[in-house]
N, C-alpha and C positions, 0 to 999 in steps of 0.2 A: 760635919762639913756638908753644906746644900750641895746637890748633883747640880750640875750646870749642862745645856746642850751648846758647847761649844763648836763653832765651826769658824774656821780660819780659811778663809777663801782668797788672802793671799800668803804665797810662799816667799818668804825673804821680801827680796824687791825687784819681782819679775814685772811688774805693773807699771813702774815706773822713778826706780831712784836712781840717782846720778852724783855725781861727787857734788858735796857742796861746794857753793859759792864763798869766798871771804866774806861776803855779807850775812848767806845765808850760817854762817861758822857763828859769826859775831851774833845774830839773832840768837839762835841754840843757845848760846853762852849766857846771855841776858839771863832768857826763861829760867832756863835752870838754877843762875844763882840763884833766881828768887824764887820760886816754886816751890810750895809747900804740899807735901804729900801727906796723905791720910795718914791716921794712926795704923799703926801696922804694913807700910807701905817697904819697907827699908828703903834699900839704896837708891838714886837713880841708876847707880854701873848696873842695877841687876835688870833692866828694860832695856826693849830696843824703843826707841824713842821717835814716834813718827810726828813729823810735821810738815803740814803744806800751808800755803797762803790761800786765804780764802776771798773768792770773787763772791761778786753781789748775791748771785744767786745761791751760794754756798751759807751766806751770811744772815740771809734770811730766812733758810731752812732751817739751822740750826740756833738761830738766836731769834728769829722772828722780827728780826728790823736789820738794818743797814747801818753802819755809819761809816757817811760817805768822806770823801777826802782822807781817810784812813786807811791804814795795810793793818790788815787782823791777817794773823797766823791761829791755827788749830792744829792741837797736838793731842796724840794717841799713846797711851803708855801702854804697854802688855809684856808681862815677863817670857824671854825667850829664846832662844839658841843663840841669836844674834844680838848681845847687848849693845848699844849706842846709837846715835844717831844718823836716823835716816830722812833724808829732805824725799818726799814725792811729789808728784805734777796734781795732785789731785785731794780731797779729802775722802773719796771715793775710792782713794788707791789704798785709804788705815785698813788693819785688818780686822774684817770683819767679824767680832765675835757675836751671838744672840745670847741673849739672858747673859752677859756680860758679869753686872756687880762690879765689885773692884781687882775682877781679872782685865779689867781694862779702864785706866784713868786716862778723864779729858784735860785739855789745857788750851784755854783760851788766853791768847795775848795782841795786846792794841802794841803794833811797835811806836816806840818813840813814849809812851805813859808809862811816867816812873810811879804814878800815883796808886794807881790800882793794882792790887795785889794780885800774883799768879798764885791760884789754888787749883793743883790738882784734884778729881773730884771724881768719884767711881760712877760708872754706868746705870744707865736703868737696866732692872730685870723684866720679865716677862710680867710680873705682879706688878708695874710700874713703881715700883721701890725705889730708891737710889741707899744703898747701905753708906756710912759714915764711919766705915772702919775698915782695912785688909785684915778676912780672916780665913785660913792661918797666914799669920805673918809672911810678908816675904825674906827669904833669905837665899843667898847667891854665893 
């Protein structure tokens, strides 16, 4: 197992979570039926499951264009004390791990597009890698 420099710079959801919305419930709901997690990834119950909605500027840092007239959500998987879902005010609020790998899957979702597939997808590391597998396994 690679050593990882893990740092978690938020605690729970001292940053900014709040109960979700019936909207923001039924969003959740969506991703996850359809959300395909790496090999090795196990369950979703076993993550706490961070998502915010991302503004223009969030959308271009992370994706490098826009698309406007549309609400993107971005979500953070990382296994941990607190499994389920947490809505935050910010994408700035996920928990920050460095050299990550697949101690932390991303998930992008266009709401309202049934077409495109939600694929969860491990992190870059410090090598700029992205691995294609959870290894070891998760299990909860």
């Amino acid at each position: 197992m690679r050593l990882r420099l893990a740092v978690l710079l938020l605690a729970g959801c001292s940053g900014g979570c709040s109960q979700p919305t019936a909207e923001q419930n039924a969003i959740a709901a969506d991703i996850e039926a359809r959300v395909v997690l790496p090999k090795g990834a196990g369950n979703l119950k076993c993550y706490e499951r961070y998502y915010a909605f991302a503004g223009d500027a969030d959308q271009k840092r992370l994706l490098n264009f826009n698309l406007p007239g549309k609400r993107v959500v971005f979500g953070s998987y990382v296994v941990g004390k607190k499994p389920g879902v947490h809505w935050v005010a910010s994408i700035d609020d996920f928990p920050d791990l460095q050299d990550a790998g697949c101690d932390k899957l991303n998930v992008f979702y266009i709401e309202g597009d049934k077409t495109l597939p939600i694929e969860a997808s491990c992190s870059f590391t410090f090598a700029g890698t992205i691995d294609n597998a959870v290894e070891p396994a998760v299990t909860c």
